[in-house]
C-alpha positions as a Markdown table, in Angstrom:
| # | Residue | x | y | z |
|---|---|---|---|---|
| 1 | Unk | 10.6 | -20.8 | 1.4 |
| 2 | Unk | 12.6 | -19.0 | -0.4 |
| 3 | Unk | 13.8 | -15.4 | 1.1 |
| 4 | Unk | 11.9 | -12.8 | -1.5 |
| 5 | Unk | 9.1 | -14.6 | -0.8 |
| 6 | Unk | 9.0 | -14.5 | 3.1 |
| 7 | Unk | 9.8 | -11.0 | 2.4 |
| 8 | Unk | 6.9 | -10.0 | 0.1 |
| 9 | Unk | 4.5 | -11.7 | 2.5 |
| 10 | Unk | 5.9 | -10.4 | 6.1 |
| 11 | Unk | 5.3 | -7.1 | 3.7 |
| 12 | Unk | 1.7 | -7.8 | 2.9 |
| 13 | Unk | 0.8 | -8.8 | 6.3 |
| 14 | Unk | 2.1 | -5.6 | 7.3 |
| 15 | Unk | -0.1 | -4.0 | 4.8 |
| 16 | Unk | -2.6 | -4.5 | 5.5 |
| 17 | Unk | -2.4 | -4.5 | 9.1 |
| 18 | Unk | -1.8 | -0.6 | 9.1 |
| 19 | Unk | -4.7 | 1.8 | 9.9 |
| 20 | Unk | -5.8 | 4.0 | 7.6 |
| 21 | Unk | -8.2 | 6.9 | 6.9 |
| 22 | Unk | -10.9 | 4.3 | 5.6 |
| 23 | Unk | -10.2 | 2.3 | 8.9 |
| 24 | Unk | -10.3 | 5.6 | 11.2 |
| 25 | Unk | -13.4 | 6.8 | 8.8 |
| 26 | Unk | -15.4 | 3.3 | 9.5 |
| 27 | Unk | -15.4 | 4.1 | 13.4 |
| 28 | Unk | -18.7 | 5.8 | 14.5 |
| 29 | Unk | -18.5 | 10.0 | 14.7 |
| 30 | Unk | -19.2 | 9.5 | 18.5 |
| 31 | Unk | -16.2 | 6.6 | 18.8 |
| 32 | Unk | -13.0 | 8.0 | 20.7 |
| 33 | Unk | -12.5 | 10.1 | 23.7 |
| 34 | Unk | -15.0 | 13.3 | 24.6 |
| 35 | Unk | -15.3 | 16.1 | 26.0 |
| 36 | Unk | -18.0 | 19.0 | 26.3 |
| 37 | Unk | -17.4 | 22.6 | 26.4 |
| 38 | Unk | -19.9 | 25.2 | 27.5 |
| 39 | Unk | -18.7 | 27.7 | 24.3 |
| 40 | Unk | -20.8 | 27.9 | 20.8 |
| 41 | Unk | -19.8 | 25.8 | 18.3 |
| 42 | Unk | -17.9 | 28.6 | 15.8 |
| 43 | Unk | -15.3 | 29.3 | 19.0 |
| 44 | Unk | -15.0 | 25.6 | 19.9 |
| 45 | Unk | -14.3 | 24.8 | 16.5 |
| 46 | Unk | -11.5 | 28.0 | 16.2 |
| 47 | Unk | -10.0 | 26.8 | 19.3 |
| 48 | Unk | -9.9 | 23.4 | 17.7 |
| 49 | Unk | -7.8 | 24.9 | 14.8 |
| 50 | Unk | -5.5 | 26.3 | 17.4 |
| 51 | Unk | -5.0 | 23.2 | 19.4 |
| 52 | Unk | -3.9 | 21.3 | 16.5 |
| 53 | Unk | -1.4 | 23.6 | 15.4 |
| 54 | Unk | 0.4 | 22.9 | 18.8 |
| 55 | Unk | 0.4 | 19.1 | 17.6 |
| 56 | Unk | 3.4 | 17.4 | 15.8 |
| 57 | Unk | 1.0 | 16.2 | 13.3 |
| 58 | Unk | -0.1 | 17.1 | 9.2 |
| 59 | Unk | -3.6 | 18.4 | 9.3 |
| 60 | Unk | -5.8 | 17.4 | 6.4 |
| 61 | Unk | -8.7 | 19.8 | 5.6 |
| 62 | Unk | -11.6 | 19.7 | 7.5 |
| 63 | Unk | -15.1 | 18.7 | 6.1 |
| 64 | Unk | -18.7 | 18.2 | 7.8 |
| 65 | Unk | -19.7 | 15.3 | 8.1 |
| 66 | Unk | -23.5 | 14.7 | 9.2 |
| 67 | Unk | -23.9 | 18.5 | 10.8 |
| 68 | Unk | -20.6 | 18.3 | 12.6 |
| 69 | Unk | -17.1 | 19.6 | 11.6 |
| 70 | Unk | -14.3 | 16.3 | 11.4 |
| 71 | Unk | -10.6 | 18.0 | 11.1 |
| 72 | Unk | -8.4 | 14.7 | 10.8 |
| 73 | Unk | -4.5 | 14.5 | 11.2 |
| 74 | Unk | -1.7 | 12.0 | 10.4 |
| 75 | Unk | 1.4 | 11.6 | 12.3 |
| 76 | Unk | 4.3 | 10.3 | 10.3 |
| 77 | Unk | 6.7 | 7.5 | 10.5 |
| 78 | Unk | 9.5 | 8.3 | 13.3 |
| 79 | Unk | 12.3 | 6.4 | 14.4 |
| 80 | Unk | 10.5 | 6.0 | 18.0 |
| 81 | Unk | 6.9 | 4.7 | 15.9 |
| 82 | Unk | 5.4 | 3.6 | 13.1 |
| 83 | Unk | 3.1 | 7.0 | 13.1 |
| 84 | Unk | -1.1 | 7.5 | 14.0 |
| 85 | Unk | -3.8 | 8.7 | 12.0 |
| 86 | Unk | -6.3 | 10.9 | 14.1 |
| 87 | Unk | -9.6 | 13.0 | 13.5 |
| 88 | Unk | -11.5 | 15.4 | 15.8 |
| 89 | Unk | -15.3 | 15.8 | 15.1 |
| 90 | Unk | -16.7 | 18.8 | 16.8 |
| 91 | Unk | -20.5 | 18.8 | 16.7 |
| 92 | Unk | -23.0 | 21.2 | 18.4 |
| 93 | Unk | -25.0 | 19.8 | 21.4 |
| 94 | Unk | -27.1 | 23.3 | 21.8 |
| 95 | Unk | -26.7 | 27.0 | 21.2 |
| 96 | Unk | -24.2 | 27.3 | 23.8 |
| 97 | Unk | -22.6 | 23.8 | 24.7 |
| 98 | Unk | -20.6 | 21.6 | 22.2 |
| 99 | Unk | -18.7 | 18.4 | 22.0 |
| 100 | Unk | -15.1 | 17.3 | 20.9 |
| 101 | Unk | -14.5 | 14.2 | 20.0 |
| 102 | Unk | -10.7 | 12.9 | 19.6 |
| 103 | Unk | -10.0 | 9.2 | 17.7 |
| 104 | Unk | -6.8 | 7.6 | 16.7 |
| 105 | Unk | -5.6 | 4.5 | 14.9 |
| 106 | Unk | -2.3 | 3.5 | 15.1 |
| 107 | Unk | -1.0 | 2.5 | 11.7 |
| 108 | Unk | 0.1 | -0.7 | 12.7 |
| 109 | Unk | -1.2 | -1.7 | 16.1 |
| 110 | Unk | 1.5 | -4.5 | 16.6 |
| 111 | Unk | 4.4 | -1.4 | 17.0 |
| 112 | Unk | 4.9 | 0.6 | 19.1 |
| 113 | Unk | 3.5 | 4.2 | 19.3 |
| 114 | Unk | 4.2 | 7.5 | 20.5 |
| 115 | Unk | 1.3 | 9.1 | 21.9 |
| 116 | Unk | -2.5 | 7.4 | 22.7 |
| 117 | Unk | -5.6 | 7.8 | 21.3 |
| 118 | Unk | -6.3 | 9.8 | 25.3 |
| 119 | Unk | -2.8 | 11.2 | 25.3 |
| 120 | Unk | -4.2 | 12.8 | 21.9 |
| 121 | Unk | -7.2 | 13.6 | 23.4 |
| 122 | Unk | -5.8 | 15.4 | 26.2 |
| 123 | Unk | -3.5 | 17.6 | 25.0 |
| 124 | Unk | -6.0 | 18.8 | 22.8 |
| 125 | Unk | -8.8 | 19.5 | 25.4 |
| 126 | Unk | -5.8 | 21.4 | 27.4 |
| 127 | Unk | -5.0 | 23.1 | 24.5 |
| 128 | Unk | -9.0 | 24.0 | 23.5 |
| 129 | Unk | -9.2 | 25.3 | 27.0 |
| 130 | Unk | -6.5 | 27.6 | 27.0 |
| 131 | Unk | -7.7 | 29.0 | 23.7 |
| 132 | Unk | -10.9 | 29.2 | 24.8 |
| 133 | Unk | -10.6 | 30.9 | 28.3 |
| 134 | Unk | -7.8 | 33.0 | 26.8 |
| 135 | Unk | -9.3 | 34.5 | 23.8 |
| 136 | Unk | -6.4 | 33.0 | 21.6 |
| 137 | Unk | -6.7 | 33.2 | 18.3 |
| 138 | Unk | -9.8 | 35.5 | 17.9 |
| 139 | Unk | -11.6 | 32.7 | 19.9 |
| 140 | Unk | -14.1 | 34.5 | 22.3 |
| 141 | Unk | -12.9 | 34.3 | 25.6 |
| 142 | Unk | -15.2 | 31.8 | 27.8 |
| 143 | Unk | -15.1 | 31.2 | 31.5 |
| 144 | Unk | -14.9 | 27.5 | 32.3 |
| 145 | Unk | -17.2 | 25.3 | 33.8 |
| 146 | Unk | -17.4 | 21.6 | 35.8 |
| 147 | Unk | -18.1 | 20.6 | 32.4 |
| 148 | Unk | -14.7 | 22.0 | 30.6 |
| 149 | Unk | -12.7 | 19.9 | 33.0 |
| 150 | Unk | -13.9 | 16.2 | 33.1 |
């Protein structure tokens, strides 16, 4: 086979082996890693903003999606992995509880990446903590419950 060839397949295959939003977007809303926070859903959602900031990623603009907020991220190529595209979907359990919801795709699942889909996760729950209990950010400053730390 002749060596342009092998190269524009290897390159297709690659392709289309890469995640992307439509691939991250075709997971269920509830699909990734969760946690509950005993705060309304307008400070969750603030801290939210404020944990991503802390993140080496691009945010996109967030939208609502079926009555919940999704904020989703992409982390580029580096030379330690071929990147991740993310989303967090907060969504309001009750008046005073709601939910955060951390997915990731690696954009090609056969290299290696730099963070997890729970690394994500947990740097982001940290970080929606500190903002919360805090007051960060014009976030109202809640006191944390068993709930907050699972």
């Amino acid at each position: 086979m002749p060596t342009r060839r092998r190269f524009v397949l290897l390159m297709c295959a690659a392709l289309t082996a890469c995640s992307t939003v439509a691939s991250l977007e075709s997971r269920p809303l509830h699909a990734g890693v969760s946690r509950t926070f005993a705060a309304d859903f307008e400070s969750v959602s603030a801290a939210v903003d404020v944990a991503m900031e802390t993140l080496p990623v691009n945010i996109i603009a967030p939208v609502e999606v079926a009555g919940a907020r999704v904020a989703r991220f992409d982390r580029p190529v580096t030379s330690t992995g071929w990147g991740e595209s993310g989303r967090v979907v907060i969504a309001q359990v009750d008046a005073r509880t709601t939910r955060v919801t951390v997915a990731v795709d690696p954009r090609d699942p056969a290299q290696p990446v730099e963070r997890t889909e729970r690394g994500y996760a947990d740097e982001i729950f940290r970080e929606v903590n500190v903002a919360l209990w805090t007051g960060r950010a014009g976030v109202a400053h809640v006191t944390p419950t068993d709930a907050d730390t699972r």
